[in-house]
C-alpha positions in Angstrom: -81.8 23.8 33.7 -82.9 27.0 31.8 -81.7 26.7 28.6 -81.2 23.4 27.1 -81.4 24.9 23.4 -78.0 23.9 22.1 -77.8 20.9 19.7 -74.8 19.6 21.6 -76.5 20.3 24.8 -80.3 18.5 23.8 -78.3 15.6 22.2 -76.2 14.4 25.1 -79.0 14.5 27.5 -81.4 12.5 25.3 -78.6 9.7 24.8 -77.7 9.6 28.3 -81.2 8.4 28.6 -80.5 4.6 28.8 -83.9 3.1 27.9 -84.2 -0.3 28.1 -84.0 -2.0 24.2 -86.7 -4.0 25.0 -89.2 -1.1 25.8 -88.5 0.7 22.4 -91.4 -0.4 19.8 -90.6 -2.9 17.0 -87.7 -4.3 19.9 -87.5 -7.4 18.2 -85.8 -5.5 15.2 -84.7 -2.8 17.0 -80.9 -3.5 16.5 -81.4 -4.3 12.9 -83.5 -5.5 10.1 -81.5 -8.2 8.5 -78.5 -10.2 9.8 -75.0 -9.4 9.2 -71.9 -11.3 9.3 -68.6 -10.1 10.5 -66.9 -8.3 8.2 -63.3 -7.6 7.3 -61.9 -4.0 7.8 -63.1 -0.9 5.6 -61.1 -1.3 2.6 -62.9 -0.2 -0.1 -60.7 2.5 -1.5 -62.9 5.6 0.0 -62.3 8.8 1.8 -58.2 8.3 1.2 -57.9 12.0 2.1 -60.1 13.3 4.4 -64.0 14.2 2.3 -64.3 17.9 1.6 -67.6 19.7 0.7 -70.4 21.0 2.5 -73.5 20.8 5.2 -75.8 23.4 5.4 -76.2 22.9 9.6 -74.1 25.6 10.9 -75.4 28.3 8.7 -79.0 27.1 8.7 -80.3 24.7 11.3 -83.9 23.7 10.3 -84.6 27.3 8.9 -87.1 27.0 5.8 -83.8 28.6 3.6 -82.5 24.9 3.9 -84.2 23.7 0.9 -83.5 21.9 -2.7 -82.9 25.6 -3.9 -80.3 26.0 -1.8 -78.9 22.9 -1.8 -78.5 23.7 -6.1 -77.1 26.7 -5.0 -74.6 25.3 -3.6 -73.5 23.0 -6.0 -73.2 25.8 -8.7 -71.5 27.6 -6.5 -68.5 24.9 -6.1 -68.6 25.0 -9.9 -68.4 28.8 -10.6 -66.3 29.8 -8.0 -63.5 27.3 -8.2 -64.0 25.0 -5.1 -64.6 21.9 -7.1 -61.7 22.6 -8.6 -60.0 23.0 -5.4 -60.8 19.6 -4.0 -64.7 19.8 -2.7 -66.5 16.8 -3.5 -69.6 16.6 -1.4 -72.9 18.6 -0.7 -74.5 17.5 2.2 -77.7 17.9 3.9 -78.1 17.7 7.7 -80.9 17.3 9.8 -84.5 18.1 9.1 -84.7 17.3 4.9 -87.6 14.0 6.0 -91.4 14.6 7.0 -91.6 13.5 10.8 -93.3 10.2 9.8 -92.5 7.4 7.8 -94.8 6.2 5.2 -97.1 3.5 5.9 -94.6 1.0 4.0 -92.1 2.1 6.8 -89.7 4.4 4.0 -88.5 7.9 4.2 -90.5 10.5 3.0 -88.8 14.1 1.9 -90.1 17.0 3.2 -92.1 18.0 0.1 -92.1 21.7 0.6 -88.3 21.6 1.3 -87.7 19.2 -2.0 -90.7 18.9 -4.0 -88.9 16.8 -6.7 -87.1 14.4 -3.9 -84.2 13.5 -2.7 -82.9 11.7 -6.5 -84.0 14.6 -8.3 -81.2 16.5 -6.3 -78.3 14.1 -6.4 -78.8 14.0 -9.8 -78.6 17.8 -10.2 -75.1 17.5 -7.7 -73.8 14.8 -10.0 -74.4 16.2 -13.2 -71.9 18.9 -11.7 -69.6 16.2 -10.9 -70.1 16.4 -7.2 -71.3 14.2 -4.6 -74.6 14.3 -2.5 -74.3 13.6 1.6 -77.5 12.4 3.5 -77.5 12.8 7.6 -79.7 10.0 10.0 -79.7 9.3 13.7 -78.3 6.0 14.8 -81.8 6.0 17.1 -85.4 6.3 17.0 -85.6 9.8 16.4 -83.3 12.2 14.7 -81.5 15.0 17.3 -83.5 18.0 16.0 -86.6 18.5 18.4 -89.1 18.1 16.1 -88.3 14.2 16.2 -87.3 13.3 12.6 -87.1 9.4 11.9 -83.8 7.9 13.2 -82.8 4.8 11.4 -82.3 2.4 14.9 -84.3 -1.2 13.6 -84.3 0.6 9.8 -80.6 0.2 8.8 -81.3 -2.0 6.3 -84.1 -0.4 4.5 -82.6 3.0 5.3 -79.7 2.3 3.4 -80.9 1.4 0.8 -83.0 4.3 -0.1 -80.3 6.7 -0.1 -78.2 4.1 -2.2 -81.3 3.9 -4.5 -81.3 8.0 -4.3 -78.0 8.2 -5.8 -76.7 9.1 -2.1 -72.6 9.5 -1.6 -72.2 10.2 1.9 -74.0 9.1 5.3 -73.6 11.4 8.5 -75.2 9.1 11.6 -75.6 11.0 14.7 -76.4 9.7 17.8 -79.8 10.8 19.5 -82.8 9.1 20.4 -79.8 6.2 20.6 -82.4 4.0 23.8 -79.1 3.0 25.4 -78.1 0.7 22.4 -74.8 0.2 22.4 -72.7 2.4 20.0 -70.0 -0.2 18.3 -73.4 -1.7 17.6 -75.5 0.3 16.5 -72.7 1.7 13.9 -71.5 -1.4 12.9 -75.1 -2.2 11.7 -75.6 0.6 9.5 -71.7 0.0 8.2 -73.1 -3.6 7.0 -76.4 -2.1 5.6 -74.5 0.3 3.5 -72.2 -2.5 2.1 -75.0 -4.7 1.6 -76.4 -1.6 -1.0 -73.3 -2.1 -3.0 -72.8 1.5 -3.4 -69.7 3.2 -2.1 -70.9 5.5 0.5 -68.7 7.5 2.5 -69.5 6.8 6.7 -69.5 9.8 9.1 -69.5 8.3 12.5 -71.4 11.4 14.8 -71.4 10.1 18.3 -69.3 13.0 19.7 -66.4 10.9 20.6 -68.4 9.6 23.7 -67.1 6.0 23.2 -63.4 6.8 22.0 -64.8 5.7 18.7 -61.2 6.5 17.9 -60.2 3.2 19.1 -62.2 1.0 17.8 -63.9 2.1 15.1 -61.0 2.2 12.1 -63.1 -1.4 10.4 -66.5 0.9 10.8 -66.4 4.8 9.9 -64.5 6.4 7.7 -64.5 9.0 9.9 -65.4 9.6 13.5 -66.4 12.6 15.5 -64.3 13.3 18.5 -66.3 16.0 20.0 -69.6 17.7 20.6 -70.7 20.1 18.2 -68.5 23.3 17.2 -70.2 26.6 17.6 -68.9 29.6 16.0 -67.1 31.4 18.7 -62.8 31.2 19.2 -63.7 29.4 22.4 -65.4 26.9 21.1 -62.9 26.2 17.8 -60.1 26.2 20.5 -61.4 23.5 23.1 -62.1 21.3 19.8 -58.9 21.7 18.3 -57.4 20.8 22.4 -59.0 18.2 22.4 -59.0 16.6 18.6 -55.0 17.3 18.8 -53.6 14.5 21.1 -55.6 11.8 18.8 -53.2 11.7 15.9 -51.7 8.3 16.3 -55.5 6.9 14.9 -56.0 9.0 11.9 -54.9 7.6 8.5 -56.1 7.3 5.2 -59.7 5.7 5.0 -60.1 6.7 8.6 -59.7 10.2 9.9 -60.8 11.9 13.6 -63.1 14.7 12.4 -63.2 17.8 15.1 -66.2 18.9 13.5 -67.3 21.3 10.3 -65.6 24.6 9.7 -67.3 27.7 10.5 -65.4 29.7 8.5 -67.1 33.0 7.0 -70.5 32.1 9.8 -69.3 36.0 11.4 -68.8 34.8 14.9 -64.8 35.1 14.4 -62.6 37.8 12.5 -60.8 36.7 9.5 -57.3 35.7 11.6 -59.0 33.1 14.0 -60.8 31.9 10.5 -57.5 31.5 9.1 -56.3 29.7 12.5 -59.2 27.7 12.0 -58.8 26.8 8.8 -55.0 26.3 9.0 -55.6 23.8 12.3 -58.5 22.0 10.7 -55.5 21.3 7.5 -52.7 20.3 9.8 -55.4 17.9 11.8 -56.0 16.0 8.5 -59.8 16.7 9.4 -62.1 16.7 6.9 -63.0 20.4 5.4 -66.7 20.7 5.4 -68.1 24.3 4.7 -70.3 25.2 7.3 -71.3 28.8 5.8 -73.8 29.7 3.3 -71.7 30.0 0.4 -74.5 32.2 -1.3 -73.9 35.4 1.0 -70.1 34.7 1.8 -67.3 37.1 1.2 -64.6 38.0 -0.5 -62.4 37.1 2.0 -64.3 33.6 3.2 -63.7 32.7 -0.2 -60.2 33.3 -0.3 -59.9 31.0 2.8 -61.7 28.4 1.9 -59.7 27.7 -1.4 -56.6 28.2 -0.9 -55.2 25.6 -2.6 -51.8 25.0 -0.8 -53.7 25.2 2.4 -55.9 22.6 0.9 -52.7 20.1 0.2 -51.8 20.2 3.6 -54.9 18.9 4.6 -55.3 16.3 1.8 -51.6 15.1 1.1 -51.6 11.4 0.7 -49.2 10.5 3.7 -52.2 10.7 5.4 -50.5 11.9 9.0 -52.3 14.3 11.3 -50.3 16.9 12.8 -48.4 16.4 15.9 -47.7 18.8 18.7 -44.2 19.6 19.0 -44.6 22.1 22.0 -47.7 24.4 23.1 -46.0 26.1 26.1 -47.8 29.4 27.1 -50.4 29.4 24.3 -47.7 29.3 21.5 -48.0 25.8 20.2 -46.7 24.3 17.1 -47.6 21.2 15.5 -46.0 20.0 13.0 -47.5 17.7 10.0 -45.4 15.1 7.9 -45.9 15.3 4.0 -45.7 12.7 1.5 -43.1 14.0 -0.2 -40.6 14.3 2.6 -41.3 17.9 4.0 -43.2 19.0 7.0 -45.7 21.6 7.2 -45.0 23.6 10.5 -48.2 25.6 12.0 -46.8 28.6 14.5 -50.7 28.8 16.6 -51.0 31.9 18.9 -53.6 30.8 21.2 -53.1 34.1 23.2 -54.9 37.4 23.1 -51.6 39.4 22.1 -49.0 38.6 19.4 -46.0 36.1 20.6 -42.9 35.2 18.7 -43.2 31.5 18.8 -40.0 29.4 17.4 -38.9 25.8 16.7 -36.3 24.4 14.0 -35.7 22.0 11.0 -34.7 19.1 13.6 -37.4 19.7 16.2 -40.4 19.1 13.2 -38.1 15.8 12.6 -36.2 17.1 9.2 -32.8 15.2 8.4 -29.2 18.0 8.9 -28.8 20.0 5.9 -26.8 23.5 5.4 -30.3 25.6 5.0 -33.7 24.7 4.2 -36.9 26.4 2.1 -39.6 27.9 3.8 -42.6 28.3 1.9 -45.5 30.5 3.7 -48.6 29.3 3.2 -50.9 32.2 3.3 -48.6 34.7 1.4 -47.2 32.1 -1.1 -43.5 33.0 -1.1 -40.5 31.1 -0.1 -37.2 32.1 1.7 -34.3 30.2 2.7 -33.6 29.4 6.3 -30.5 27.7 8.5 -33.1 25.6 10.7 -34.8 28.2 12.9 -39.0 28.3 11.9 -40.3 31.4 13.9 -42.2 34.4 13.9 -43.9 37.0 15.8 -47.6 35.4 15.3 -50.8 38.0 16.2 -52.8 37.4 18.4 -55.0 34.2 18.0 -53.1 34.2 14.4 -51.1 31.1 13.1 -48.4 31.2 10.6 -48.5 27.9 8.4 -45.3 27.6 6.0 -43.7 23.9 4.7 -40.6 23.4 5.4 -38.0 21.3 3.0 -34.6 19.9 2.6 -34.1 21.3 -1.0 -30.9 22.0 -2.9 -31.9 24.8 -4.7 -32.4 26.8 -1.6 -30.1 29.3 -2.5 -32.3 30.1 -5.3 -34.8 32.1 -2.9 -33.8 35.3 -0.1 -33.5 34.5 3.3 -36.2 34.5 5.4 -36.6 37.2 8.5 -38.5 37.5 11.5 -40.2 40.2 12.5 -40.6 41.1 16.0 -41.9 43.3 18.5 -41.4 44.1 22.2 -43.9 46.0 24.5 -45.9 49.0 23.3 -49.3 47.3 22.6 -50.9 48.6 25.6 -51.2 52.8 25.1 -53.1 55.3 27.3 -54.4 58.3 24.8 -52.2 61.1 25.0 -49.1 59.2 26.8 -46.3 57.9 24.3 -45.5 54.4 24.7 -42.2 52.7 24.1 -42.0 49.9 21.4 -38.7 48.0 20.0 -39.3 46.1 16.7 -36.5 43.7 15.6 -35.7 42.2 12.2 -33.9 39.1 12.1 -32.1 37.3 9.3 -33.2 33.8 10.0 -31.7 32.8 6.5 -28.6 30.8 5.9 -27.5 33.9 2.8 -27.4 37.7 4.2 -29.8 40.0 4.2 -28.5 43.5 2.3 -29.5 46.8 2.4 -32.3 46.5 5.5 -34.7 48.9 5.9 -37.9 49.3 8.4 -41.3 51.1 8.8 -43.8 51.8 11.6 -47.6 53.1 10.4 -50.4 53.4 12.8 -53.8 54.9 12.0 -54.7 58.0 11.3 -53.7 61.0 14.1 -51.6 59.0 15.6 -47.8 59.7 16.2 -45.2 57.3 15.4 -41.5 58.0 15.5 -38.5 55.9 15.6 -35.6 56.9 18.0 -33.0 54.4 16.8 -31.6 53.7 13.2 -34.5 51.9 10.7 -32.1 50.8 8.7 -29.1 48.4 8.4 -26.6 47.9 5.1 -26.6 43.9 5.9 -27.4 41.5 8.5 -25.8 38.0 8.5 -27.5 34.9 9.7 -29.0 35.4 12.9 -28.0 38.8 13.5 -30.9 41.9 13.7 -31.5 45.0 12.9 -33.2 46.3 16.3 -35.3 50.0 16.1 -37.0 52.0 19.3 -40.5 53.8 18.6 -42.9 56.2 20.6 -46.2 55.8 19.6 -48.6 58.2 20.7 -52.4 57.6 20.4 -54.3 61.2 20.4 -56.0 62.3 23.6 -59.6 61.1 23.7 -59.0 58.4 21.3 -61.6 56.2 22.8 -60.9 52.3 24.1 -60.3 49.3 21.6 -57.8 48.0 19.7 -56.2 49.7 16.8 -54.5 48.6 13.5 -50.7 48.6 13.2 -47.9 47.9 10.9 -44.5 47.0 10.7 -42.8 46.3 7.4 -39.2 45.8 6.1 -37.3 45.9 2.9 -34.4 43.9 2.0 -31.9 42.6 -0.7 -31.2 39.0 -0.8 -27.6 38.1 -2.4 -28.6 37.9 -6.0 -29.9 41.8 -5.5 -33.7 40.6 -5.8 -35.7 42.7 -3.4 -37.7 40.9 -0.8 -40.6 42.8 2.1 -42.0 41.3 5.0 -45.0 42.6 7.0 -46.3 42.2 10.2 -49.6 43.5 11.2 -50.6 43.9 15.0 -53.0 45.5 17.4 -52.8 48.0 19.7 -55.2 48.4 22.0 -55.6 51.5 23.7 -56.7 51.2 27.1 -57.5 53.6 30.7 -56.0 52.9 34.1 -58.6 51.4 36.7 -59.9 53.4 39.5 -58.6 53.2 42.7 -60.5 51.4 45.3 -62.5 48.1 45.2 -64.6 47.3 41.3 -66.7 44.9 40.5 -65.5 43.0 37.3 -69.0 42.8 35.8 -68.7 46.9 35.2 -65.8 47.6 34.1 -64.2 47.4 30.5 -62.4 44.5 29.4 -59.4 43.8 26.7 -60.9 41.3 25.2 -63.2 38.4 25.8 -63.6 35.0 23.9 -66.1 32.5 25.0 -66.9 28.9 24.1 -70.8 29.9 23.1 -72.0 33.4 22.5 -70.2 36.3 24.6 -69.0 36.6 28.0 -71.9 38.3 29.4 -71.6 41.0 32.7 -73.5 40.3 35.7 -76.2 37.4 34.1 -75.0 33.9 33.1 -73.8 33.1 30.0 -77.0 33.1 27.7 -75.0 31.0 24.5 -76.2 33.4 21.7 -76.6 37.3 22.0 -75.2 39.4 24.5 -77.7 40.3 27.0 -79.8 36.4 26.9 -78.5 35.5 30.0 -80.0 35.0 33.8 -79.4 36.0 37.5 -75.7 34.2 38.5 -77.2 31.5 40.6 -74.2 28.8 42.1 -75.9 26.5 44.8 -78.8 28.3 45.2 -77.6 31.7 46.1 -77.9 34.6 43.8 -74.9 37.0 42.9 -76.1 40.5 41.8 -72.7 41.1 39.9 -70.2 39.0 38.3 -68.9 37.1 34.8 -71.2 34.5 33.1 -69.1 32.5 30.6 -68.9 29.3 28.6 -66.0 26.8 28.3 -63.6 27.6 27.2 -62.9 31.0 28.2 -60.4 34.0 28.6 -61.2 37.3 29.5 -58.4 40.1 30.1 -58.5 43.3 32.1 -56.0 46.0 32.2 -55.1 46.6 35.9 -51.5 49.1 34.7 -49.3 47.8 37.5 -51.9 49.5 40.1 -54.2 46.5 41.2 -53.3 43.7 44.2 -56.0 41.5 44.9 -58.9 39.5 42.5 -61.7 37.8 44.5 -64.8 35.6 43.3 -67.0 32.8 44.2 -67.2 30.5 41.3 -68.6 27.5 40.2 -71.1 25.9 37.5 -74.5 28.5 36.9 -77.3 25.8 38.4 -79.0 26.2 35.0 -77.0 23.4 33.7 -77.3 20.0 34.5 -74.5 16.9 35.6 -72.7 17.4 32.8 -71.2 20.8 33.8 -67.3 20.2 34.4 -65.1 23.7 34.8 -61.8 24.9 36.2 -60.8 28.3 37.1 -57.7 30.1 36.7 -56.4 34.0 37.1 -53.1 34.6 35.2 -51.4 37.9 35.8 -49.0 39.1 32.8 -48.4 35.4 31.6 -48.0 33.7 35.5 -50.6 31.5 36.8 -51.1 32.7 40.2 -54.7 31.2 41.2 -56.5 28.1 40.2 -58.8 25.5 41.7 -59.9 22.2 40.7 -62.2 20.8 38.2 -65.7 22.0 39.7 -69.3 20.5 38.7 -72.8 21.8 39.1 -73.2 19.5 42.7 -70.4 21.9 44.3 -71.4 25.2 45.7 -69.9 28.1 45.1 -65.8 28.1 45.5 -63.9 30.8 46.8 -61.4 32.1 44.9 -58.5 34.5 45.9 -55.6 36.1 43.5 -52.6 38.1 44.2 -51.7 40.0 40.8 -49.7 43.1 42.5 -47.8 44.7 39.9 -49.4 42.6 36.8 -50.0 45.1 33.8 -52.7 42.6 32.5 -55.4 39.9 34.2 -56.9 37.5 32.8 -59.4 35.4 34.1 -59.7 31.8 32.4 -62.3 28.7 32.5 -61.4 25.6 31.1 -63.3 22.9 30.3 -62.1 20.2 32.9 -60.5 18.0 30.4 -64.4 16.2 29.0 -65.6 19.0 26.5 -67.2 22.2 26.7 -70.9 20.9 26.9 -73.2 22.8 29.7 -70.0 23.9 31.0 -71.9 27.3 32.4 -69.3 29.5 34.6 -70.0 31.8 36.8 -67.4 34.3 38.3 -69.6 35.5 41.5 -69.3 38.7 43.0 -66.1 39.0 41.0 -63.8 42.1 42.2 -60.8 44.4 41.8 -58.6 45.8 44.4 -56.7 48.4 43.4 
């Protein structure tokens, strides 16, 4: 193995390491401390909603910027900017805040250039703001950073009751270091250590959903991991939320699955996947914990992170996670059931182009009724509709609006749908055609109708049908042709787009809806036979750091990566990816065949598990079958004659994305 530097990665091969209990030092006391008896279930009135706040690990790791200045920061931050107010409780610190060594009375000792004044000294500083301070441990003899911190395996007790004596509100317990301990153990003993403080401390189970702590561990944890670490790529977000999804049946107030901190605002994503993320994470009933530096964020992060009727989703008191209602071709909605009777609806365009992606009132289980409100989340305004929920969603964009039974629906315009139909994919200098359509999805017309195309600067865009219709009744739309011209030389990439439309509702109130979209201007392949490692791609999202051409997949900046090596043989060219990954090529109807020899990069180690697939314009037409790092390299063979797009997709084979290296050997284009 090359590169073992991932947390995720170093973690799960130090637990897999089953160590007898009796060689570990101390064994005698190595499960616990002090005795416990067995306790009834968690019900001490904690975590109801799932805990919002902070950790500083995805921003900082063990830099030296993690420090008591920054953890202050922080919580003045929450203050002055309004996230206290909108529902963030707790500042925690992760990994690396101890000295390596216990004192010589076996106790915890703070780093004392990181917090000179201690641990108290800073939870009293959170708590005079009226917030709540988080602690992080290992549920083994060392913590999982590799500098070896203490872990708290044979020190529950004692543990436990320094942070309660610290003034401590929340405990994440990891998993490293673990000596083969058993995990219902091992976390049931810290659960009884914190009770026997008599402080209420919030309980992060971190074992990475290894044991399904998901079924079992509701009387433990207030919350659970049910993954490996998130990383701040789409990929990685997108295998987490895949896998986090099918688990709702075991969240619930007090005990919640937890997919992982946000990485909103880290600069890995754009703002529409944060917004995806953020909008996922709230439907999930996952617990919101900023993963950014809130010291350096922007603008826009802000706006993210507080919007407050995102927020309520996430925290209503109903306590249900989100269920899928149908995912078919990467449009998947899921739809969450409120308190109050309503159901939030999230419209998730897992694709790399924009989809229209539809359900109704009956399918996200809302009683019959003559028309509903619609209230969009993200642009706060509400419409009426006659049951259909849709819209044309951007790529990897999700549209979240709440959806009610409410009499005073007629109070608000209908609602339309925007849409679009080819167009996306322009060669400079060549007009392309596109059809937008506007759609009265309301159960009140929609008067006086009017549309409007803008693309950037130089280029051309000109309708060739009417933009403009004096009323549309339910259902009915108001369909307009364009040619949009891109200059000649305008060089490759996707470009900014706009389609907005005016309308009256009944009452004469003037409504607008916009849709904004890419365009992504693009060059016919050459004839003959390519290798996919040189030429440009559409786009290209990865589980960890970039899809790299002709190395392996390095996990952090383009370029880190190695020689493609599958069963000992080298490939000169290729595609080194991580899990899960999607990677799209033009091929403009003018391309037959795609060949590669696949398989796990031999950097990684047993725990490599991949599938490959090669989609042409939305059809699976190649695949093979879950793959490890034991097999050699696989042929693979695709016919995509006549596809206008290819795209070449890994998958995680169904256990997680960790050390899932993939190589696309010697990876070619016939056309």
């Amino acid at each position: 193995m090359r590169h073992l530097h991932t947390r995720t990665t170093r973690r799960r091969t130090v637990a897999a390491l089953t160590v007898l209990l009796l060689a570990v030092p101390g064994a005698a006391h190595a499960v616990a401390d002090e005795p416990s008896a067995d306790p009834p279930g968690l019900a001490d009135g904690l975590a109801l909603t799932p805990p919002m706040g902070f950790n500083n690990w995805n921003s900082t790791h063990c830099r030296a910027e993690f420090d008591e200045s920054m953890v202050k920061g922080i919580a003045d931050i929450f203050v002055d900017k309004g996230l206290k107010d909108a529902g963030y409780q707790y500042v925690n610190l992760d990994d690396c805040w101890a000295l390596p060594e216990r004192d010589a009375d076996g106790k915890l000792v703070p780093d004392p250039a990181r917090f000179p004044n201690g641990i108290k000294a800073v939870a009293d500083y959170v708590h005079a703001k009226g917030l709540k301070l988080g602690i992080y441990t290992s549920a083994g003899t060392k913590t999982c950073n590799s500098a070896g911190f203490p872990g708290a395996l044979g020190h529950e007790y004692s543990d436990a009751r320094q942070f309660a004596d610290w003034g401590v509100d929340y405990l994440k317990y990891d998993n490293c270091n673990n000596q083969g301990v058993d995990a219902r153990l091992r976390y049931t003993t810290m659960r009884d250590a914190l009770r026997a403080t008599g402080r209420p401390i919030v309980y992060s189970i971190c074992e990475w959903g290894e044991n399904k702590p998901w079924e079992w561990a509701s009387d433990v944890g207030h919350l659970w991991r049910t993954t490996g670490d998130i990383s701040d790529t789409w990929g990685s977000m997108l295998s987490i939320l895949k896998q986090n999804l099918p688990l709702a049946p075991h969240a619930g107030p007090g005990h919640w699955n937890d997919p992982d901190m946000l990485e909103v605002g880290n600069g890995g994503m754009t703002d529409t996947e944060y917004r995806s993320h953020f909008s996922m994470w709230s439907v999930m009933a996952a617990p919101l914990l900023i993963g950014t530096d809130l010291r350096s964020a922007s603008a826009e992060t802000f706006e993210i992170l507080s919007n407050k009727e995102v927020i309520a989703v996430d925290q209503d008191p109903l306590g249900k996670q989100g269920a899928v209602v149908s995912s078919g071709g990467g449009r998947w909605v899921v739809a969450k059931e409120m308190k109050d009777g309503s159901r939030t609806v999230a419209l998730f365009n897992e694709s790399g182009s924009p989809q229209r992606i539809a359900t109704t009132a009956a399918a996200v289980g809302l009683p019959g009724a003559d028309a509903y409100t619609l209230r969009d989340l993200w642009r706060h305004r509400t419409h009426n509709t006659a049951g259909t929920i849709s819209a044309t969603v951007p790529a990897h964009g999700t549209v979240l609006v709440r959806v009610s039974v409410d009499r005073r629906w007629q109070q608000y315009p209908p609602a339309v749908e925007l849409g679009l139909d080819g167009g996306t994919l322009v060669q400079a200098g060549r007009p392309a055609a596109l059809t937008t359509t506007v759609t009265d999805l309301g159960r009140t017309p929609a008067g006086q109708v009017s549309v409007r195309l803008t693309g950037p600067a130089g280029w051309t865009v000109r309708a060739t049908s009417p933009t403009s219709a004096t009323i549309l009744p339910t259902g009915r739309s108001l369909r307009t042709s364009w040619s949009v011209t891109a200059p000649l030389g305008t060089p490759t990439g996707s470009y900014d787009l706009t389609l907005r439309a005016s309308y009256r509702s009944p009452t004469g109130a003037r409504s607008d809806s916009v849709l904004p979209f890419g365009a992504t201007v693009v060059v016919a392949p050459p004839s003959g036979t390519s290798g996919l490692g040189d030429l440009p791609w559409l786009s290209a999202a990865n589980g960890y750091g970039p899809a790299e051409r002709n190395t392996s997949n390095g996990e952090s900046a383009a370029g880190d990566g190695h020689p493609i090596t599958i069963g000992g043989v080298v490939y000169a060219k290729g595609l080194g990816v991580h899990a899960e990954s999607s990677v799209e090529y033009y091929t403009g109807a003018a391309c037959e065949t795609v060949t590669a020899q696949v398989g796990v990069d031999d950097e990684k180690g047993a725990n490599g598990t991949v599938a490959f697939e090669v989609w042409a314009d939305g059809t699976k037409v190649a695949s093979t079958g879950v793959l490890t790092n034991a097999m050699p390299a696989q042929p693979l063979t695709a016919d995509v004659t006549g596809a206008q797009v290819v795209r070449l997709v890994v998958t995680d084979g169904g256990d997680g994305i960790d050390s899932d290296h993939a190589d696309w050997g010697d990876a070619q284009l016939s056309c």
